[in-house]
C-alpha positions in Angstrom: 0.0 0.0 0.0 3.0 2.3 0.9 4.2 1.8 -3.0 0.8 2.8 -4.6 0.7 5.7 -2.1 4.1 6.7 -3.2 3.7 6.1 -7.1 0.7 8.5 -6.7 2.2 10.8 -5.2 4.9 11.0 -7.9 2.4 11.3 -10.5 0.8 13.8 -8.7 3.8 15.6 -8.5 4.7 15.6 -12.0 1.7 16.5 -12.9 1.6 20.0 -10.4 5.4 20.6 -12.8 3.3 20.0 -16.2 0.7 22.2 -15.4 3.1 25.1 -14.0 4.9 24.9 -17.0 1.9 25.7 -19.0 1.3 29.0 -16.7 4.2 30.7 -16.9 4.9 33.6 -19.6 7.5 32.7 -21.9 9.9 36.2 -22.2 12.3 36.5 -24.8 14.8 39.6 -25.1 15.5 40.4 -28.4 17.2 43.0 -30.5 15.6 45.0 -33.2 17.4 45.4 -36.6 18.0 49.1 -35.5 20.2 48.1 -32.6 17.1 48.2 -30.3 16.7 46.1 -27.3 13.1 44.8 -26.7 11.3 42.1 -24.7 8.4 39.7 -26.3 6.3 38.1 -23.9 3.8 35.3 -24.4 0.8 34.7 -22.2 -0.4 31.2 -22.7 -3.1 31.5 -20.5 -4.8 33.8 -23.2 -2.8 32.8 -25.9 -1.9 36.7 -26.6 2.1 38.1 -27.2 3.2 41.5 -25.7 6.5 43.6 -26.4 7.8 45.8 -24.1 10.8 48.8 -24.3 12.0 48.0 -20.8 12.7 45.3 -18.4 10.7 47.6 -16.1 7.9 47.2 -18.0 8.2 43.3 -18.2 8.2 43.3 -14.0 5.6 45.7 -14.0 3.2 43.2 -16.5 4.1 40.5 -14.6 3.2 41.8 -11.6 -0.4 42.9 -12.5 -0.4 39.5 -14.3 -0.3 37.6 -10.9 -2.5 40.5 -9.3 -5.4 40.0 -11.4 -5.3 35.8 -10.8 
């Protein structure tokens, strides 16, 4: 019984690192043909793409991102 309880437990676990996965925003920092530094961000929880002229910006999305779930 202590097997099962453990083999769910892993499943269970790997599961929780599947899902998270999924959650988080994937943010890229890239660098316009100009010279121009830039972040993309992608929000799969809405399927939507942002870019951003600052880092600052990026924390300040995030943030409000987490605020509003």
């Amino acid at each position: 019984m202590k097997i099962m309880s453990f083999i769910v437990s892993i499943f269970k676990s790997i599961g929780r690192s599947l899902v998270a996965s999924n959650v988080e925003p994937q943010i890229k920092h890239k660098r316009d043909r100009y010279g121009n530094d830039y972040w993309q961000v992608y929000d799969s929880t809405i399927n939507k793409s942002y870019s951003f002229g600052s880092e600052q910006d990026v924390r300040a999305w995030i943030e409000n991102r987490y605020h509003s779930f």
